[in-house]
PLY file of the C-alpha trace (Angstrom):
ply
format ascii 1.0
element vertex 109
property float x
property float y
property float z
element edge 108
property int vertex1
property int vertex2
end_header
4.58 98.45 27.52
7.64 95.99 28.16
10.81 96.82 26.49
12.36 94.05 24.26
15.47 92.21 24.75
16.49 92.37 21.26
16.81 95.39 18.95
14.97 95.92 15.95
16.18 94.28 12.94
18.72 95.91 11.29
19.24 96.61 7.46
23.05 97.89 8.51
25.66 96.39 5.84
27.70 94.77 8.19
24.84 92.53 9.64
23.90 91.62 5.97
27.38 90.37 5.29
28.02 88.47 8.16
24.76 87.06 9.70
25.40 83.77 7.73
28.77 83.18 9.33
27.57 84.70 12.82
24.87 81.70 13.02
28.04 79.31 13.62
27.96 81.20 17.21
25.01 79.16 18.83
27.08 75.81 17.47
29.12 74.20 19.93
32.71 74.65 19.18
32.22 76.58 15.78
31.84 79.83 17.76
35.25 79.97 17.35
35.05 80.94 13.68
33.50 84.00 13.77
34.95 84.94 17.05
38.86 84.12 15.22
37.83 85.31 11.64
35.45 88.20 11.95
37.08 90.64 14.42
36.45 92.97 12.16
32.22 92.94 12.34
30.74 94.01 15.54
27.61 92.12 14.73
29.66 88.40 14.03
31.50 89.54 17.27
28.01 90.02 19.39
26.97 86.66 18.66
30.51 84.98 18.94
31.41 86.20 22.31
27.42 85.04 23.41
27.95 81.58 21.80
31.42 80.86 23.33
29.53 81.48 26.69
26.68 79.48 25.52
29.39 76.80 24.86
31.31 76.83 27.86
27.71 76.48 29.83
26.86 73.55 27.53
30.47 71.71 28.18
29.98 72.49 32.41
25.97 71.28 31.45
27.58 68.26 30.33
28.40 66.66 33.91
25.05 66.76 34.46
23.68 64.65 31.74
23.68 61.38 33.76
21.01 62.66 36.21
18.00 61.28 35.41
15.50 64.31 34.10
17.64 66.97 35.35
20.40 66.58 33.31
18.30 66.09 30.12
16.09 68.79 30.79
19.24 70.68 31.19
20.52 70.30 28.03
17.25 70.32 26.09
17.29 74.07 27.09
20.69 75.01 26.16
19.74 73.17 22.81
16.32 75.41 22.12
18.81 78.29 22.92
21.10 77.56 20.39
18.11 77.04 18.02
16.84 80.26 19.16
20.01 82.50 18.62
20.65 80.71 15.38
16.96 81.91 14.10
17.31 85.40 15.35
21.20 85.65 14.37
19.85 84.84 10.30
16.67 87.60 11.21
20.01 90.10 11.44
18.62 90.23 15.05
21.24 91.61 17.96
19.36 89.06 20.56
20.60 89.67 24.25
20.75 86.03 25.41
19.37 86.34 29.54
22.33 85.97 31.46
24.71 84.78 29.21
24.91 88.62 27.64
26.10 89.85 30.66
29.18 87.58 30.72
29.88 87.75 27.02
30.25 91.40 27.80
33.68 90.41 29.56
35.51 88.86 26.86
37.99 91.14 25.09
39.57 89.55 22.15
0 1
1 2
2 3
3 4
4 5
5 6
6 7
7 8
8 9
9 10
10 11
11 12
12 13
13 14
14 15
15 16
16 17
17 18
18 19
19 20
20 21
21 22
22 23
23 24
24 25
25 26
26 27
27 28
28 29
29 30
30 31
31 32
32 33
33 34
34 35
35 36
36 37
37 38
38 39
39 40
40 41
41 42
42 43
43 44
44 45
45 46
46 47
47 48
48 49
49 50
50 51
51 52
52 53
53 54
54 55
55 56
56 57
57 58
58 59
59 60
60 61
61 62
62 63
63 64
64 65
65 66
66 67
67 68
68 69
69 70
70 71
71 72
72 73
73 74
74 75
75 76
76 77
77 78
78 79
79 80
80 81
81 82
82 83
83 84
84 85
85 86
86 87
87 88
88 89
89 90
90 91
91 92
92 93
93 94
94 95
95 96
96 97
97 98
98 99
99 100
100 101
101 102
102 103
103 104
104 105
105 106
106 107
107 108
């Protein structure tokens, strides 16, 4: 059987507090707030350091938005992403974005 990429749900105190304020991660430039104003919650913190990755890929993605199906398609993804991490971010999920988990490991605020 194939192991997950997210863990279970959690019913831990700190994910109940702050999953509201950790869905700002997966929107554009509002990963900041979290990221700035909940140092203190390893779970707003997860989903902040993915999402400011997630943003930075989304500005760079934003060169390519004047090439004809490629750029679109582009950002369509990165969109359904977002979407994606916002749903499992309010399911208290800790969702390991492909690729973009491994860099967010990196940033030490």
């Amino acid at each position: 059987m194939a192991k997950k990429e997210s863990k279970k749900i959690s019913t831990n105190p700190d994910v109940e507090t702050n999953k509201n304020i950790a869905a700002l991660s997966y929107i554009w430039i509002l990963c900041l707030v979290p990221l700035l104003g909940k140092k203190n919650s390893e779970f707003a913190q997860f989903h902040a350091k993915q999402g400011l990755i997630l943003f930075i890929i989304e500005l760079i993605a934003g060169l390519f938005i004047w090439f004809p199906f490629f750029g679109q398609l582009l950002m369509l993804l990165l969109i359904v992403i977002s979407v994606i991490g916002i749903i499992k971010t309010y399911n208290g999920e800790w969702w390991k974005i492909p690729f973009v988990y491994e860099w967010s490991k990196k940033i030490n605020l």
